[in-house]
C-alpha positions in Angstrom: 0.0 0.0 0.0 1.3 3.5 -0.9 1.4 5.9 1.4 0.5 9.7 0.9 2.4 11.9 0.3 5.0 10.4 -1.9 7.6 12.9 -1.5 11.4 12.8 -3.1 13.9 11.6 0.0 17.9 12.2 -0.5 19.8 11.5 2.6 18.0 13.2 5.4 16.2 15.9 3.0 12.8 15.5 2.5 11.4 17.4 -1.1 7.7 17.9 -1.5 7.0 16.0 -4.6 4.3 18.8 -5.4 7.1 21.6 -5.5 9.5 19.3 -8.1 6.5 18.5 -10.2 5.6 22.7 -9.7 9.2 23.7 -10.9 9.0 20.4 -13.2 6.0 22.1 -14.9 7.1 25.3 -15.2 10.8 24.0 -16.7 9.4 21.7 -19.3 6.3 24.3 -20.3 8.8 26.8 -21.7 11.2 24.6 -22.9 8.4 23.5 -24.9 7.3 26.8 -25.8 11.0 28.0 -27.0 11.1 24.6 -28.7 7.4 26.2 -31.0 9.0 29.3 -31.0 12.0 28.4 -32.6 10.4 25.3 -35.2 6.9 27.1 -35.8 8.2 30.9 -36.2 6.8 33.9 -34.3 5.1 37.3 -35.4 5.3 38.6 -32.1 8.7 40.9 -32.1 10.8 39.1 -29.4 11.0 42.1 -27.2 7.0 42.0 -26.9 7.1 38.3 -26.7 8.8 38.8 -23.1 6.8 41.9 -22.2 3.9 39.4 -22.5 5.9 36.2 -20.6 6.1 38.3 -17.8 2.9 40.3 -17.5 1.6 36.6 -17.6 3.7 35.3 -15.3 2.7 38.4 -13.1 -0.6 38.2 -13.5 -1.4 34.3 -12.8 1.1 35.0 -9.6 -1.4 37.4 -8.0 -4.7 36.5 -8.9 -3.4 32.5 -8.0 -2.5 33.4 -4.4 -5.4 35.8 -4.1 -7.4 33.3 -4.9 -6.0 30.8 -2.5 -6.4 33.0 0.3 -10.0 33.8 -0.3 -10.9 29.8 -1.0 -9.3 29.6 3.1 -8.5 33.3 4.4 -7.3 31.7 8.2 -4.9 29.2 6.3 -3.9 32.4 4.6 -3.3 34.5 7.7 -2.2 31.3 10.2 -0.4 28.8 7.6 1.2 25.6 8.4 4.2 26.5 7.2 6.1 29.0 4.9 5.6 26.5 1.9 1.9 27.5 2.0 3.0 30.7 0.5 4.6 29.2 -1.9 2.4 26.1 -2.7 -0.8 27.7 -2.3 -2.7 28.9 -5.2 -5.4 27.8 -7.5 -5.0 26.9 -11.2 -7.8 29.0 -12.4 -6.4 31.7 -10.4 -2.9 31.6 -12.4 -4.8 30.9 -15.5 -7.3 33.9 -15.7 -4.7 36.3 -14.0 -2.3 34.9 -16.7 -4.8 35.9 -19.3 -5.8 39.3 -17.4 -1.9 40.1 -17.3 -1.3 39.2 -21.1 -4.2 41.5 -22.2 -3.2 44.6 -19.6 0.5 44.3 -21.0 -1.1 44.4 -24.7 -2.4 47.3 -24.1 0.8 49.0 -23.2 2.7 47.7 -25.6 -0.1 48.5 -28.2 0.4 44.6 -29.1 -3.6 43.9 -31.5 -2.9 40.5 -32.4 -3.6 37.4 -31.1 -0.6 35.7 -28.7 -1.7 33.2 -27.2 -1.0 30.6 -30.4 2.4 29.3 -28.9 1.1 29.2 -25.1 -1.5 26.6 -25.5 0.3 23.3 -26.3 2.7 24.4 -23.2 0.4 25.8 -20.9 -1.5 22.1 -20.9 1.5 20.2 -20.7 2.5 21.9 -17.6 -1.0 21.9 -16.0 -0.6 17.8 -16.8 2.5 17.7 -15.3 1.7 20.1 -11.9 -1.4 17.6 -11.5 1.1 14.7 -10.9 3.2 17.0 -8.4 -1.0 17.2 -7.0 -1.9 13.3 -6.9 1.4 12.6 -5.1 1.0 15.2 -2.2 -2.4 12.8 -1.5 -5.3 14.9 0.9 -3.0 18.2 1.9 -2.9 19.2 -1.5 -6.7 19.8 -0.7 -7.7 19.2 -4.4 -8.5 15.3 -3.8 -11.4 13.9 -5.1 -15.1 12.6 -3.4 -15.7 9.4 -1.4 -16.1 6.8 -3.5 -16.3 2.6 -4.0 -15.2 2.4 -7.7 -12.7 0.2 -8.5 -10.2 2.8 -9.2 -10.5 5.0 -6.2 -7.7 4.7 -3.8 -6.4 5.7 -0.5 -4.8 9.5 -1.0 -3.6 9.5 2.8 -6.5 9.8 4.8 -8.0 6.3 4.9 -10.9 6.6 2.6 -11.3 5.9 -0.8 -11.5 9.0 -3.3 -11.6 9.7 -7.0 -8.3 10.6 -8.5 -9.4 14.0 -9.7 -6.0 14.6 -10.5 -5.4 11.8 -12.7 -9.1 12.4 -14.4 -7.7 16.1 -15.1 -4.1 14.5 -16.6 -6.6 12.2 -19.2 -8.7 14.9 -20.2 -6.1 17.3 -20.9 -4.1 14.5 -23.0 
């Protein structure tokens, strides 16, 4: 029986697997991404290709984290840890903050045409790859699915039987 989480050990070092797969995510999205970039082509001028990277990056930051802490404003204001800071946020946070920073930093940079062409394919192989870092951290990743007796529910560290939302989420998206 596996038991939850399933975090990387090295000596006496313990490594959330949720924060590899996090930084595993992020790593291989853009490497995919500059991998488009370079194969496909690119109209966007490369100096407002990074304008837009990082009023992205900004915006799925905030709205990400502000979400988290309104979904649970007294783990947001007593957290377990420091790591909540960095591990807490929601997905549809980062991804409509994402969007909201792309289309503010557009406006700046008087950018009319459409740029989100090379984001997509990279964008859903990191949320497929975050969502592992998610199954492995088990219940504390707080995004476990329902009680349930199908033959593929398991055990996620908290004795009962649940959906794996995460690996549902990992199908659809491939």
């Amino acid at each position: 029986m596996v038991k939850f989480p399933i975090d990387l050990v090295i000596g006496n070092v313990t490594i959330p697997s949720h924060l590899v797969f996090y930084l595993l995510a992020f790593y291989i999205g853009f490497w995919y991404y500059t991998y488009l970039r370079n194969t496909k082509g690119d109209y966007i001028p490369t100096s407002n290709r990074w304008h837009l990277l990082i009023g992205a990056a900004i915006g799925a930051l905030i709205l990400s984290k502000l979400l988290a802490a309104l979904e649970e404003p007294s783990l947001f204001f007593n957290p377990p840890s420091f790591l909540y800071y960095v591990q807490g946020e929601t997905i549809i946070g980062g991804l409509l903050g994402g969007i909201i920073g792309v289309e503010i930093t557009k406006k700046i940079i008087k950018q009319n045409r459409s740029t989100g062409d090379l984001f997509t394919y990279p964008l859903i192989l990191g949320i497929a790859i975050g969502r592992i870092g998610c199954l492995l951290t088990g219940v504390s990743d707080r995004t476990v699915g329902i009680a349930s007796t199908l033959p593929w529910a398991f055990d996620q560290g908290d004795e009962i039987s649940r959906h794996p939302t995460s690996l549902y989420e990992i199908i659809f998206l491939i």
